[in-house]
C-alpha positions, 0 to 999 in steps of 0.5 A: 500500500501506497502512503499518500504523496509527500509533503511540500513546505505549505503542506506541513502546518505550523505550529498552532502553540508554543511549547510547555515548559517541561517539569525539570527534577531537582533531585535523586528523587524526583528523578528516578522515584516520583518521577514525572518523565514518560520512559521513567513511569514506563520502566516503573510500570514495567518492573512492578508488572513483572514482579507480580507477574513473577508470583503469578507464574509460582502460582501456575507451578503450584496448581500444575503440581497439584493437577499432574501429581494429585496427592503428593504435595500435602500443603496444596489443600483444595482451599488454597487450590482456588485460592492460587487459581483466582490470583494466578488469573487475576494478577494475570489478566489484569496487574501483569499484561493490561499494567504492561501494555498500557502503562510500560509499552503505552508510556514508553512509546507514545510520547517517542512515537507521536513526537512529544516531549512527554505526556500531557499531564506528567504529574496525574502520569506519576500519580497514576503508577503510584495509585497501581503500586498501591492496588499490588501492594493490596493485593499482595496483602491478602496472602499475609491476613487471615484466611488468605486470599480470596478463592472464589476465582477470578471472575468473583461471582457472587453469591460465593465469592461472599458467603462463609463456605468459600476461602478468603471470604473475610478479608481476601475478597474486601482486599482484593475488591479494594485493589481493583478499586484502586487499580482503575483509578489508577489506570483512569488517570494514566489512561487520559494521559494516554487518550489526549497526548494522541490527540493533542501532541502530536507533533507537525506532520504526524497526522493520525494516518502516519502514527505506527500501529503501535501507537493506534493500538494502544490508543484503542485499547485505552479508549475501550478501557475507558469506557469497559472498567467503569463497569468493573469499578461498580461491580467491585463497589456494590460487591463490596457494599453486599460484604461489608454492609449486608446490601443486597445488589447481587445477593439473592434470598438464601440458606446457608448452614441451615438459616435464612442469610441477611440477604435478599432479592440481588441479582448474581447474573446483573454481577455476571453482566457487569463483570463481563461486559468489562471481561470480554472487552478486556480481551482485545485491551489486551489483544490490540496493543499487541496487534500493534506491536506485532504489526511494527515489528514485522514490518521492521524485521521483514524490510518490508511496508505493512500491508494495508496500513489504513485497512489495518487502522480500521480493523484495529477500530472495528475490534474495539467497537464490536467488543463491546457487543459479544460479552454474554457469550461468557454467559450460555449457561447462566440462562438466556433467552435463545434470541439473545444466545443468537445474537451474542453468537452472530456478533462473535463470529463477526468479530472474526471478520477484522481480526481476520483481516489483520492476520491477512495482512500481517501474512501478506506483509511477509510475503516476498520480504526480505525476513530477519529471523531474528528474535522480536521477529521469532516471537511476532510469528509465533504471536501470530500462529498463537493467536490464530490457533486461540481464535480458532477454538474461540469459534468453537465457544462462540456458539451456544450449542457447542459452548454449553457441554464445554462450559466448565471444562478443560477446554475453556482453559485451554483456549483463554491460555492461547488467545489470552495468555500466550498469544500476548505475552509472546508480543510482550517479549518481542516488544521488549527484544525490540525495544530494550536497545532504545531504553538501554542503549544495549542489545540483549544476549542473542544466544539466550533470546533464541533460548528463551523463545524457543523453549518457551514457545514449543513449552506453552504448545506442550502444556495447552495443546493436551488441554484442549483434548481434556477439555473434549474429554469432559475433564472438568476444571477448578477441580482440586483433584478429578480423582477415578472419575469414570469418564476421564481414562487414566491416560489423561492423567499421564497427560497432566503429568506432562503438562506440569513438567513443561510448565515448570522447564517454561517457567525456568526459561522466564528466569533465563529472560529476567537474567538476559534483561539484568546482565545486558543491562551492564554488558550487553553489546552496544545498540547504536542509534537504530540497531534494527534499520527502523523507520519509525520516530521513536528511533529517530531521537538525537540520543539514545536512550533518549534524554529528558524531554526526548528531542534536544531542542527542536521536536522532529517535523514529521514527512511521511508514514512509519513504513518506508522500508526497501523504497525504490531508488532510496540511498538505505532500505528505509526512510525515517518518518522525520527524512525530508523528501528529496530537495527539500531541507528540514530547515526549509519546513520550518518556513 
């Protein structure tokens, strides 16, 4: 695809206000702790998410312990099996990939890819990490107060996630709705930062149809955010309202232990509505700014213009629009009239149609390139052969007649690990083998890259591969221990033996990464400038990594898309947004 023809001097606009004077630190402190600088909340961000996403994957082992080798490890009793099942998912979906992708990737990258100084708002920008800082801090609390955590699982429905029978019902589930309180604070301070510095500081020459995909993904995703946690932020509200001061929002009349409840006349599927409607746009807050990530970086590593740029564009739009109308297909077996079964239905298999559309043109845009396999490039692929095959099994649960004996199985599991799980952190580790060299100045180790990629792509096929063949089996999940059910032969038994040792080999390459990440920071080879040959801005910067403020003293003036890789008669094989066209001088458009 074509980018439209280049700019003349009269076609780039002047600037319409002058700078804003940037927040300059006065000390250790307010440099590197409450900072205001977009790359130090960035890295903030990034190295919390991970922390707790560290404990996320001790978890995952621990479960799969129990689930390979049932009865061997005494101190994983049923109780604490739910519990590490509900934070495992929680600290997952929520305080590792969307902490990750909008606020580490979203922070760094924005500014850098749109050609700003900073954030809009740097201040509410610090505010924002500290007020997520916080909200992990809560939810690491509750492995420390009585009862522990919470183990109702990580969707949190009430009736049981509130009444005595369920583990963590005191304290763990009032901490654990105080942390997502806090988090979407949190991320609705950061989130506004992120929406307006897209719209309002872009700088001369990047219209929206010039920024990196990157960029357009992250943008939708908050915006979706925006709009989709409003919804948790109620539920978790009226949840905690029914625990603490015996309101009856989502709380029905009930018996428990022989006498009447307090409660009466709530609703637990209006919580199932609120909790999803958020959930299932929570996907694609996920999915599209890795869409956006996979997207830049095949076209870096290919040498190659992404196909259909404003196709793409739109794609990325249509996802976020439709998202918001497919949240009950989570909802089959709660009890729905048919006519909503196949609305729900029809509007999940419509969502295919652009996320199709993106897997078209990613595979197109490697056609005929000239392909780098280097690591960011390894983990993209494998991003895309992920989620085709996560998207795949989707299709299957999208309908309501295939969905329902599945419901509660293996295979759920199975298919929300693909398209959720693995298809995103694989995007995860390519963005930061693609990017570590702009915020350290350093490669990664090559050799222990390829050692992690591989071990940890073929790793996670080996462990949820299996499971979707358990799922078709009927084995159920959140079991503690299936025990001699009569339908589950014992053959599945030896294959969750397997899949727990993969999952411990993948969890020991995570620790190989968190080493090359720590030892390259000191004695990684130097990047340069633009180690990947890459046209977009944030390469662009007159220092790397990039200074306080980003640009020196004048921000880049902005000529041409993101992808002009192998051009035609050009002197490299590729352009940098911020390159004059031929006969015009980056001095003259400042005419």
């Amino acid at each position: 695809m074509v980018d439209i023809p280049f700019d003349t001097v009269a076609g780039i606009p002047p600037a319409e206000v002058g700078e804003v004077e940037l927040y300059h630190p006065k000390s250790w402190w307010t440099r590197y702790v409450f900072s205001q600088d977009a790359k130090v909340i960035a890295i903030q961000y990034s190295i919390t998410a991970l922390s707790i996403g560290m404990v996320a994957l001790v978890l995952s082992w621990l479960m799969r312990l129990q689930l390979g080798f049932p009865g061997t490890f005494s101190f994983i009793d049923p109780n604490q099996y739910l519990q590490f099942i509900t934070m495992h998912g929680m600290i997952m979906v929520i305080y590792l990939l969307t902490a990750l992708f909008l606020g580490g990737f979203g922070n760094y990258l924005i500014p850098l890819m749109v050609g700003a100084r900073d954030m809009v708002f740097p201040y509410v920008n610090m505010l924002s990490y500290w007020v997520y800082l916080l909200a992990v801090v809560v939810l690491v609390s509750t492995f420390f107060v009585p009862g522990g955590p919470t183990g109702a699982g990580w969707t949190l429905y009430p009736p049981q996630a509130i009444l005595s029978g369920t583990p963590g019902q005191d304290w763990g589930i009032v901490l654990m709705l105080a942390s997502l309180i806090l988090f979407i604070i949190g991320f609705t301070m950061g989130g506004l930062n992120y929406v307006v510095t897209v719209l309002q500081a872009r700088t001369r020459g990047m219209t929206l149809m010039r920024l990196p995909l990157t960029v357009w993904g992250i943008f939708t995703a908050t915006v979706m955010a925006l709009l989709a946690f409003p919804a948790l932020f109620v539920a978790s509200v009226m949840l905690l309202l029914d625990r603490l001061l015996g309101t009856s929002f989502f709380m029905p009349t009930l018996v428990e232990m022989g006498q009447l409840t307090k409660y009466g006349g709530g609703s637990p599927i209006l919580f199932q509505h609120l909790f999803w409607f958020f959930g299932h746009p929570e996907v694609y807050i996920v999915a599209l700014p890795a869409f956006g990530i996979i997207s830049d970086l095949i076209s870096v590593h290919a040498r190659k213009n992404i196909f259909g740029y404003r196709m793409m564009v739109w794609a990325i739009v249509a996802i976020g629009a439709l998202s918001f109308v497919v949240w009950a297909h989570h909802m089959y077996v709660s009890g729905m009239n048919p006519y909503f079964g196949f609305f729900f239905a029809t509007t999940t298999l419509i969502i295919a149609i652009p996320t199709a559309i993106k897997v078209y043109n990613w595979v197109l845009t490697l056609w005929r390139g000239d392909i780098h396999l280097t690591v960011p490039m390894l983990f993209a692929l494998a991003f895309i052969v992920t989620f085709v095959n996560g998207g795949l099994t989707g299709l299957f649960l999208g309908n309501v007649v295939v969905d329902v004996p599945l419901s509660d199985t293996m295979f759920v599991v199975a298919h929300f690990h693909m398209v959720m799980g693995i298809a995103p952190i694989m995007a995860v580790f390519g963005g930061i083998y693609h990017w570590y060299p702009k915020v350290t100045g350093r490669m990664l180790d090559e050799a222990l890259g390829r050692f992690h990629f591989w071990v940890s792509f073929l790793g996670a096929y080996a462990i949820f591969f299996p499971m979707h063949y358990l799922g078709l089996l009927g084995m159920p999940r959140r079991y503690h221990d299936i025990g001699e059910t009569a339908f589950v032969p014992a053959s599945a038994h030896d294959l969750n033996a397997f899949m727990s040792v993969a999952a411990l080999i993948v969890g020991f390459a995570q620790l190989v990464f968190l080493f090359n990440l720590i030892w390259s920071l000191f004695k990684g080879k130097e990047a340069g400038d633009n180690p990947w040959g890459a046209a977009s801005l944030e390469w662009q910067t007159p220092e790397t990594p990039p200074g306080h403020g980003n640009w020196g003293k004048e921000l880049p003036i902005v000529y041409r898309w993101a992808y002009d890789y192998s051009v035609p008669g050009a002197s490299r094989d590729f352009v940098p947004q911020n390159e004059p066209p031929a006969g015009l001088s980056a001095q003259g458009a400042h005419a």
